[in-house]
Structures are given as structure tokens and as C-alpha cells.
N, C-alpha and C positions, 0 to 999 in steps of 0.2 A: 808204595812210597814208604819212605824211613826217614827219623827224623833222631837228631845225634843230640843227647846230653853231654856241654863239650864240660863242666867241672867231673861229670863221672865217666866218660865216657862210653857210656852205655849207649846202643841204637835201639830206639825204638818202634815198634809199625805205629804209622801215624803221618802229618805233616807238623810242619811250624804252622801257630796261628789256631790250632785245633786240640783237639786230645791225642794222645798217644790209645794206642788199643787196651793198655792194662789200664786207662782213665786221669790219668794225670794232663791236666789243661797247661798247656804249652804258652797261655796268653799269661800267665802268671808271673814268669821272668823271662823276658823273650829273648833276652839278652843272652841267655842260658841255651840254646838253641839253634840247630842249622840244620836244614833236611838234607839227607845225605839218598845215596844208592847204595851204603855196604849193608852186609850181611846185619839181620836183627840180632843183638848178642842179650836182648831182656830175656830173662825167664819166668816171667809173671804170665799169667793167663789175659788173653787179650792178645796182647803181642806174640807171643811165642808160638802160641795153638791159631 
């Protein structure tokens, strides 16, 4: 699952409500947030690897 930073646009592996794989908690601004199916575009370790 993937989960979409929509002010950056960035996908990250993870859900909404959870952490993303590079560790940033999604329950911080959720507002910020929608879990998506597209490709992961993060390059941070976690997500990426």
C-alpha cells in the first residue's frame, strides 16, 4: 500500500493513520494525506528499498 503527501506530492510506502516506511507518522496532520495505489516516488530508505 501507498500513501500520497498531497502539499508535496510525494508517495510514500505506508498507509494513512500509520507511518510511512522512511518513519514519518501520518497521524500528525492527517489532513495532509490520502492512501493512494501509484508508484512510490520517496527516495528515503524505508520506502524506497
Amino acid at each position: 500500500m501507498a500513501v500520497k503527501h498531497i502539499p508535496s506530492n510525494v508517495i510514500h510506502s505506508g498507509t494513512k493513520g500509520g507511518k510511512t516506511g522512511c518513519g514519518i507518522n501520518t497521524k500528525d496532520k492527517p489532513d495532509h494525506w490520502t492512501n493512494s495505489h501509484q508508484k512510490i516516488t520517496c527516495d528515503k530508505n524505508g520506502c524506497k528499498n
